[in-house]
C-alpha positions as CSV (number, residue, x, y, z in Angstrom):
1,X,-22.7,-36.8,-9.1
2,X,-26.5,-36.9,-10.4
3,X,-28.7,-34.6,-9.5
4,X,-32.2,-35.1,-11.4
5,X,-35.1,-32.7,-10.8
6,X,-37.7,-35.1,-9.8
7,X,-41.3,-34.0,-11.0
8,X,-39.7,-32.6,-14.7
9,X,-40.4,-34.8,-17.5
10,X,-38.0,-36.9,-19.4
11,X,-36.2,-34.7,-21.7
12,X,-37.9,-35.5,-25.4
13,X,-35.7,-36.8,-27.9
14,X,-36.7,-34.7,-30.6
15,X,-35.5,-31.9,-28.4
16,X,-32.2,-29.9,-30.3
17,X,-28.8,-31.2,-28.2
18,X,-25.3,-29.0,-28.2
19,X,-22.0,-29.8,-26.8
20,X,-21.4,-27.0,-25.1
21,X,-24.4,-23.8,-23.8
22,X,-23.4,-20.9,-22.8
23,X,-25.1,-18.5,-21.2
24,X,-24.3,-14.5,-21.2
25,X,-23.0,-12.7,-24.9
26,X,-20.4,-10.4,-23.2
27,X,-17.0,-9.9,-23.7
28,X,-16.5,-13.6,-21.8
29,X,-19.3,-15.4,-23.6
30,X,-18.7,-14.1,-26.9
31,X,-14.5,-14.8,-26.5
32,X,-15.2,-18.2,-25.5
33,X,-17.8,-18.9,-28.5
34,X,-15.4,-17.3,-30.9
35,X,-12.7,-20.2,-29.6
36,X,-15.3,-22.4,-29.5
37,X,-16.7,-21.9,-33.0
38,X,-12.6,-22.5,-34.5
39,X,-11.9,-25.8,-33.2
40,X,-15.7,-26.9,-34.2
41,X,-17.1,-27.6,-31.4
42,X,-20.7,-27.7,-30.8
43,X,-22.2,-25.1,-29.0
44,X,-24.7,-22.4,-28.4
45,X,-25.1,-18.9,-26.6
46,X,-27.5,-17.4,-25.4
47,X,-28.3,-13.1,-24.7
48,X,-28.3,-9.7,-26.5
49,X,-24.6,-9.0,-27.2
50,X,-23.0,-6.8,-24.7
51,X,-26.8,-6.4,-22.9
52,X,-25.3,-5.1,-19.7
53,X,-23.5,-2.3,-21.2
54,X,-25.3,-1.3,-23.2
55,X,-28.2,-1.2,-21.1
56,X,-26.8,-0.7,-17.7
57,X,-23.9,1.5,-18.3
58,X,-24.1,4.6,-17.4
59,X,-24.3,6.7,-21.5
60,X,-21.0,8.9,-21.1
61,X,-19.0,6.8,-19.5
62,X,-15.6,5.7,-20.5
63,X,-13.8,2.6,-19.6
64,X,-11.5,2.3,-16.9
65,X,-9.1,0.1,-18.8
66,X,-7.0,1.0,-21.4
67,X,-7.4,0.3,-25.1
68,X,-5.6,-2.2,-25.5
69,X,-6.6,-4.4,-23.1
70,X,-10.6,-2.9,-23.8
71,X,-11.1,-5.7,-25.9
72,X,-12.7,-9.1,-26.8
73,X,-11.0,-12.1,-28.1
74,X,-10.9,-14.3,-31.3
75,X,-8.0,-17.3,-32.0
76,X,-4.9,-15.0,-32.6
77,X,-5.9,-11.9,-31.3
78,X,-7.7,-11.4,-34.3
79,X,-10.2,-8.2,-34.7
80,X,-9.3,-6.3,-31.7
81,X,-11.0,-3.0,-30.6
82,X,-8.1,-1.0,-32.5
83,X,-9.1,-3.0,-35.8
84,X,-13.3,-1.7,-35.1
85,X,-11.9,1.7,-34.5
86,X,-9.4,1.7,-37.5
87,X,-12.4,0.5,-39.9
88,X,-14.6,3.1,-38.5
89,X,-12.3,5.9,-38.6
90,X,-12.4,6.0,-34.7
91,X,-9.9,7.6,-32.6
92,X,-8.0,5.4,-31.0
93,X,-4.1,4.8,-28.5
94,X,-3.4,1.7,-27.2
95,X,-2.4,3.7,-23.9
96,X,-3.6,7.0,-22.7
97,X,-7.1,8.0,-25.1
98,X,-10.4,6.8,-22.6
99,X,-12.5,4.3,-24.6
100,X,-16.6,5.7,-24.6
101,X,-18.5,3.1,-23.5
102,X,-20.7,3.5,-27.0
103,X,-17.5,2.6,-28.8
104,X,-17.1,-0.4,-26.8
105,X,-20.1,-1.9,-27.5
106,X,-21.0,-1.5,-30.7
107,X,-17.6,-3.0,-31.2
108,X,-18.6,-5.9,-28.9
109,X,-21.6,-6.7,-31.3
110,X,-19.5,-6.4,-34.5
111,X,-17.4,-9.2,-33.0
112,X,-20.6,-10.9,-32.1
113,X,-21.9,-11.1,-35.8
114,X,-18.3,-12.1,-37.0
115,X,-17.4,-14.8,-34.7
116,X,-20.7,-15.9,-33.1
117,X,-23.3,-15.0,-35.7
118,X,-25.9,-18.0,-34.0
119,X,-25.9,-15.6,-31.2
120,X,-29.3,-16.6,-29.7
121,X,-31.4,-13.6,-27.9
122,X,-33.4,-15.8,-26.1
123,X,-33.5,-15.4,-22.7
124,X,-32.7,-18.6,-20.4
125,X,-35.1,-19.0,-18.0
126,X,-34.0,-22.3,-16.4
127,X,-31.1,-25.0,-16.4
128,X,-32.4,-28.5,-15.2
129,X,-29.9,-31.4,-14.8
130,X,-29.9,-34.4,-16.7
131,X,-27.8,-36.5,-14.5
132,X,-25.0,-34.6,-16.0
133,X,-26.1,-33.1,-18.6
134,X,-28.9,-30.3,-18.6
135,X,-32.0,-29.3,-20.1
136,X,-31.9,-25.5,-21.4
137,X,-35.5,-24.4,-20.6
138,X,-36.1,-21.2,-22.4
139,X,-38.9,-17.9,-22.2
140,X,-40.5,-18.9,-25.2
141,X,-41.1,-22.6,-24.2
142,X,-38.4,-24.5,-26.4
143,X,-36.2,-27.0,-23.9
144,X,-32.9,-27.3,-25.3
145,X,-30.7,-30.4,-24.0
146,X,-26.7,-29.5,-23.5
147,X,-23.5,-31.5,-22.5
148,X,-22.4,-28.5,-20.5
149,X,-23.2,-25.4,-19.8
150,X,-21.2,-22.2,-19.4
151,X,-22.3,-19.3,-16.9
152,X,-20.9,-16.6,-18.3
153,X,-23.6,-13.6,-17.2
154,X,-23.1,-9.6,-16.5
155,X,-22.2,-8.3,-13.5
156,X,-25.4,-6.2,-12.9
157,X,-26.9,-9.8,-11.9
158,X,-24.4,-9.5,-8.6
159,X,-25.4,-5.6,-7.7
160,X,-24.6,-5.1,-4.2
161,X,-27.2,-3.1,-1.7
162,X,-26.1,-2.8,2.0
163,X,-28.8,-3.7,4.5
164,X,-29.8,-0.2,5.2
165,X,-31.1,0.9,1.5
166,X,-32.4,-2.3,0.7
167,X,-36.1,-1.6,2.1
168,X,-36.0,1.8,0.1
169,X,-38.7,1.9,-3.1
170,X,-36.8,2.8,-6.5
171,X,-38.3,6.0,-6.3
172,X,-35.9,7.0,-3.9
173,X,-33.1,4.8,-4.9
174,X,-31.1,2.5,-7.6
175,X,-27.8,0.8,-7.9
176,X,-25.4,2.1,-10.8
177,X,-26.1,-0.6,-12.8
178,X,-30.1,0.5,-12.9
179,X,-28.9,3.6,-14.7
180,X,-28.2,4.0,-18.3
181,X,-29.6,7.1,-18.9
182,X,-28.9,9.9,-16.5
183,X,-30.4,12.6,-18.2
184,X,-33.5,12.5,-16.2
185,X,-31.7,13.8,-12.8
186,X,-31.0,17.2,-14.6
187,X,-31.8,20.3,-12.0
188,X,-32.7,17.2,-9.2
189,X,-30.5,17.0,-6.2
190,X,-28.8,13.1,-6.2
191,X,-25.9,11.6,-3.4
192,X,-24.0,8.8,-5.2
193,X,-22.6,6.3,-2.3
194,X,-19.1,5.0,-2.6
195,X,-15.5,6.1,-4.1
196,X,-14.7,3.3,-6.7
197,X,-14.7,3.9,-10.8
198,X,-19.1,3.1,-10.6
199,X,-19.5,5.6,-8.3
200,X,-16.9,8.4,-9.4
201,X,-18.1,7.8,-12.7
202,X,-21.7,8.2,-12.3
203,X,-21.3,11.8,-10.5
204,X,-18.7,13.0,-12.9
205,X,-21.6,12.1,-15.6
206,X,-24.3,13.3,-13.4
207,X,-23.0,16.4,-12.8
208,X,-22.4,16.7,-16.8
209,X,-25.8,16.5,-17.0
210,X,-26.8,19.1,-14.8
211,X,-27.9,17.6,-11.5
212,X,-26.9,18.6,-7.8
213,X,-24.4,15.8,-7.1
214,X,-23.2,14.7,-3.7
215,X,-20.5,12.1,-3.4
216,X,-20.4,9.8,0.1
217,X,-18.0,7.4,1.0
218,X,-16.0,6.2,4.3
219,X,-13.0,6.5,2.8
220,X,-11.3,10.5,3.7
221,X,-9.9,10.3,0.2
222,X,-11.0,9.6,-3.2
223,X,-8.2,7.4,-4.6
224,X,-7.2,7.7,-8.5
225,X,-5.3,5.3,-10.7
226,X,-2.3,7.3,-11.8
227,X,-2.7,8.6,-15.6
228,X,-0.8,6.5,-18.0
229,X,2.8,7.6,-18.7
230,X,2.8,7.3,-22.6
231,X,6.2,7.9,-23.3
232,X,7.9,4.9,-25.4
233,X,9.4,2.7,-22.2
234,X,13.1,2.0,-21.7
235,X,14.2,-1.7,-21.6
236,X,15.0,-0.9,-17.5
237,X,11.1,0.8,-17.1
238,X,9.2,-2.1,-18.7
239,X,11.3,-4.8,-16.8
240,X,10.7,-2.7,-13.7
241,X,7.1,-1.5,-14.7
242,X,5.8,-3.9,-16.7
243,X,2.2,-2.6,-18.5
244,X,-0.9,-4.8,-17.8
245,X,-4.5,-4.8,-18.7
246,X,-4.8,-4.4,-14.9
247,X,-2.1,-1.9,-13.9
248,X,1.6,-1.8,-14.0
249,X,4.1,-3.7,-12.0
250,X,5.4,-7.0,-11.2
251,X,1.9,-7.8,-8.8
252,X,-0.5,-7.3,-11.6
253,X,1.9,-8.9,-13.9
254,X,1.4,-11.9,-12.1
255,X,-2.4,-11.9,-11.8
256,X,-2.7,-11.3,-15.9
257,X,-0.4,-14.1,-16.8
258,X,-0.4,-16.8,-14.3
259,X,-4.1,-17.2,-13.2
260,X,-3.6,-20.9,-12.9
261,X,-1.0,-20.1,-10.5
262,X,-3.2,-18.1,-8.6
263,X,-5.6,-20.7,-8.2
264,X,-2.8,-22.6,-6.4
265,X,-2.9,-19.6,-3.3
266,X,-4.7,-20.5,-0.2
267,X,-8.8,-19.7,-0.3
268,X,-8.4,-17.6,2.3
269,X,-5.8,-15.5,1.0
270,X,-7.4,-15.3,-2.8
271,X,-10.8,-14.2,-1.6
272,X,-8.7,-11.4,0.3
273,X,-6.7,-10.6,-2.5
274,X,-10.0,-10.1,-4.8
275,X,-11.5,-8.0,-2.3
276,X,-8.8,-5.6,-2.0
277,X,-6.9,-5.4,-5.2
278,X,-8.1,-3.0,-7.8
279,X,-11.3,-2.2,-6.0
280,X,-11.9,1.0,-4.9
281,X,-9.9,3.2,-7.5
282,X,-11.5,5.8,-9.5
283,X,-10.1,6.4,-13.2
284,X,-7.7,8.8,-13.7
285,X,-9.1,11.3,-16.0
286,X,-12.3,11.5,-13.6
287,X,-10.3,13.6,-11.4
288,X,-11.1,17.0,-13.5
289,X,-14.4,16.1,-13.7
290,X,-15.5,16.2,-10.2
291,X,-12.7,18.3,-8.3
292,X,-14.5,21.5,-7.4
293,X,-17.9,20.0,-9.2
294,X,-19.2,17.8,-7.0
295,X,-20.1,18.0,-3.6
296,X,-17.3,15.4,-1.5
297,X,-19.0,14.5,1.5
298,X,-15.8,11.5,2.6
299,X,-14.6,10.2,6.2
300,X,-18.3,9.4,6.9
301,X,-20.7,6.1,7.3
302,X,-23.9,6.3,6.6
303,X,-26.6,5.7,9.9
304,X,-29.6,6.3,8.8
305,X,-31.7,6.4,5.7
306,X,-35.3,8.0,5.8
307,X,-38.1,9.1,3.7
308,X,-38.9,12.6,4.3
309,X,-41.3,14.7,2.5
310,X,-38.2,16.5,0.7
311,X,-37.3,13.3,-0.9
312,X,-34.5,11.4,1.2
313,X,-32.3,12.3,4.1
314,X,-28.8,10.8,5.0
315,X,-27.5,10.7,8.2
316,X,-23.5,10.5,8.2
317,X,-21.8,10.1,10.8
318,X,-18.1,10.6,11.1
319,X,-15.5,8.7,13.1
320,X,-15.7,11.2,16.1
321,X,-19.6,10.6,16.5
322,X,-20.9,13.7,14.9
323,X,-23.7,13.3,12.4
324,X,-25.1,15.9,9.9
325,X,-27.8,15.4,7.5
326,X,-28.1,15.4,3.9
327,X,-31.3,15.4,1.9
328,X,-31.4,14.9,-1.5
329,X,-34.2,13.6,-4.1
330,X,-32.6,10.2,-4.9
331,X,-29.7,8.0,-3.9
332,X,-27.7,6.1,-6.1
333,X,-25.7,3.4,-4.8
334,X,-22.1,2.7,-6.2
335,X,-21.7,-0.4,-3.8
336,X,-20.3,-2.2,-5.9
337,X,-20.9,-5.9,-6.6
338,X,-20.8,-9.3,-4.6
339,X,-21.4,-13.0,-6.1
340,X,-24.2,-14.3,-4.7
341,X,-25.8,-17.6,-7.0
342,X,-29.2,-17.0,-5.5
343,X,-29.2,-14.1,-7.9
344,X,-29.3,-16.3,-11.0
345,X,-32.9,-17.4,-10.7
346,X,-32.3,-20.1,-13.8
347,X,-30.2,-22.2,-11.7
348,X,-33.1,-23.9,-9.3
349,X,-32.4,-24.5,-6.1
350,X,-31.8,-28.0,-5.8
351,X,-29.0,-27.3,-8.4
352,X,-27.5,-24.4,-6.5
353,X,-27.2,-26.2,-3.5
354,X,-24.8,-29.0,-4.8
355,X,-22.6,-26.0,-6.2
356,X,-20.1,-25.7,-3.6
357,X,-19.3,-22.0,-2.9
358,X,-17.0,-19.8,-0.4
359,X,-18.1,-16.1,0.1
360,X,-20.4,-16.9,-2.4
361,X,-18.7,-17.1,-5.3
362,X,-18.4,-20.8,-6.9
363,X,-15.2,-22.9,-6.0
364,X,-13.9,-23.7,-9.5
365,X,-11.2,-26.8,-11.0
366,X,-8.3,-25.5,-13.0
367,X,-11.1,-25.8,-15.7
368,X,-13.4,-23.3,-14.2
369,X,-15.5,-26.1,-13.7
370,X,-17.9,-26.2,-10.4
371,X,-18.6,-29.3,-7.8
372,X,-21.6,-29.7,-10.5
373,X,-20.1,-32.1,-13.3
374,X,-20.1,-29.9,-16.6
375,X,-21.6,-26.5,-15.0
376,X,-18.7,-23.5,-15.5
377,X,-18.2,-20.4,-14.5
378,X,-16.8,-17.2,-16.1
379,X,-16.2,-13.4,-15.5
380,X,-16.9,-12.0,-11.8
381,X,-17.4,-15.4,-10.5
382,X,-14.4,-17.0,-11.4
383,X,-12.5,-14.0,-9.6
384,X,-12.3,-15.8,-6.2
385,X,-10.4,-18.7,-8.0
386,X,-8.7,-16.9,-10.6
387,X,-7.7,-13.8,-9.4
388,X,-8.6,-9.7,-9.8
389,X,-8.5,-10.2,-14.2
390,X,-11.2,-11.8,-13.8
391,X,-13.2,-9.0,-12.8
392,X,-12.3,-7.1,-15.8
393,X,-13.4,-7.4,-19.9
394,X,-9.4,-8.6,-20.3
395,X,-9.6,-11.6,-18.5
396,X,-11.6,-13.2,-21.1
397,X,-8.8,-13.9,-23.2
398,X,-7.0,-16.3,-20.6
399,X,-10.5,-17.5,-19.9
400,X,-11.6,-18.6,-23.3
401,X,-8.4,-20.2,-24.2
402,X,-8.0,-22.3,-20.8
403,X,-11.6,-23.5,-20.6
404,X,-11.9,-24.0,-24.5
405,X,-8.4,-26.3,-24.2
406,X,-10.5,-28.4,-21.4
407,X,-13.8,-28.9,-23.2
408,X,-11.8,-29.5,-26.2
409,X,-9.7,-32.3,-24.4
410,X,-12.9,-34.0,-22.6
411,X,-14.8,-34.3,-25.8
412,X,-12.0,-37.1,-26.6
């Protein structure tokens, strides 16, 4: 396939050429530049190391995954989060001791300056195709040209918004990935929509910091991961319970080891799988920070959203047809996140449209290669083909070793 941009100019020949681009410096980017920069191959990355969360992470937070599997990866395993923490005097448990969010990444861009120290802040602004390769077009001007490219972005760029808050102003409301700093809500009155980690999360934090928080979601119970059980495991409990990056059990077991077998399962039954799996569970030691803290308002749908001189007012309707109201000063919308390449404005549209997709998200080879000849796709993207450890920081390590053992075989 060739798809050539017709009104671009010819790509100069003084411009500078890489094997491999990639764009995004979180955990997946900078794992698969780490692999990338041990066998030698050619490549660059482009970002600010761990920009989304350090930026659009709530301050407070902790990570919902444990510490051992709250970490980025180099060949061997080497430099994991326990070797930041054990350099910096940190407190640290592979199982059982939440990870702060500011430990996270300023351990993300410590690996960054040891195994991808041509780490590139530029932003990418556009990727043109070359018949198949592709012209890096970047905010400052400079085109660079590049054999492939690697989409390896955040996933603030996939924020979801249901239809009915999307024509609200930000003054009124934001997605959880819009807020870093939550100090500014102190004494204000806020409802935080939805029961997943995002949303439980955010009110346990906003609540910390002193506002009025409201919690609204259709499901009639808040659901908790159970709290690690860190006693040493018998040989019976780990072959009955084995302990995943994801969870424990046989299920997630099999989604952290065998992606590629995943990608075998019907579409149909992957994109359900995604969808459900892992999804809507808050973390377990948010529990104590909300119970009898913050306002539960579950069982109920939202059916109307207005501006009203008091700031904004919630209809919620329950499954019987009974509404109340609820007005607060803002609403902040843990909806999660959805795939949608339209929201990655440095793909243009005539490139987008020969990437073939199924609710949204890219269909990706074996490779985690698209219908576009050397365009690939990491993180939440890849989820649809590869399962829920894509969706999480753990995943990079199976995708940086898989998709560096392709590019390293089709460079041959």
């Amino acid at each position: 396939m060739q798809i050539i941009e017709a009104d671009a100019p010819v790509a100069a020949a003084s411009q500078i050429t890489t094997d491999v681009a990639i764009i995004g410096a979180g955990p997946y980017g900078l794992s698969l530049a780490a692999h990338l920069r041990e066998l030698g191959i050619a490549h660059r990355i482009f970002g600010r190391a761990m920009a989304t969360w350090s930026d659009q992470m709530p301050a407070g937070m902790h990570l919902k995954s444990e510490g051992f599997a709250s970490t980025l990866y180099a060949p061997g395993d080497a430099y994991a989060l326990r070797d930041y923490c054990r350099d910096h005097d940190l407190p640290y448990r592979d199982i059982g001791l939440p990870v702060p969010l500011e430990t996270f990444t300023a351990y993300g861009r410590e690996f960054a300056k040891r195994y991808a120290p041509e780490l590139d802040q530029r932003e990418v602004i556009g990727v043109v195709p070359r018949g198949e390769s592709f012209e890096l077009r970047l905010a400052d001007g400079e085109r660079i040209a590049a054999k492939r490219v690697v989409v390896a972005v955040g996933i603030s760029r996939f924020a979801h918004l249901p239809p009915e808050f999307v024509a609200l102003p930000k003054t009124a409301l934001t997605h959880t990935s819009e807020n870093h700093d939550l100090s500014g809500f102190a004494g204000k009155r806020i409802a935080v929509i939805g029961a997943g980690a995002s949303a439980v999360d955010i009110a346990a934090i906003l609540h910390a910091n002193g506002a009025q928080t409201h919690l609204v979601a259709r499901i009639p119970k808040i659901l908790f991961l159970d709290p690690p059980d860190e006693r040493p495991a018998s040989l019976l409990r780990r072959l009955r319970w084995p302990v995943t990056g994801i969870g424990t059990g046989w299920k997630a077991k099999f989604f952290e080891d065998l992606p590629h077998v995943f990608h075998r399962l019907p579409e149909r039954t992957r994109i359900a799988v995604v969808k459900k799996k892992y999804a809507a569970m808050a973390c377990w030691f948010t529990r104590d920070q909300i119970a009898g803290k913050v306002h539960e308002h579950l069982g109920v749908t939202v059916a109307g959203v207005d501006l009203v001189a008091k700031g904004v007012r919630l209809t919620l309707a329950r499954p019987d047809g009974a509404t109340t109201t609820l007005v607060v000063d803002h609403v902040i919308a843990g909806t999660g996140y959805r795939v949608d390449l339209e929201r990655l404005a440095f793909l243009p549209p005539d490139l987008r449209k020969h990437i073939t997709t199924a609710d949204g998200s890219p269909i990706l080879s074996q490779q985690f290669e698209s219908s576009v000849p050397n365009l690939y796709f990491l993180g939440l993207a890849a989820a649809n083909s590869f399962g829920p450890i894509l969706r999480f920081a753990c995943g990079a390590g199976y995708a940086a070793r898989r998709l560096t053992k392709a590019l390293a075989a089709s460079r041959r």
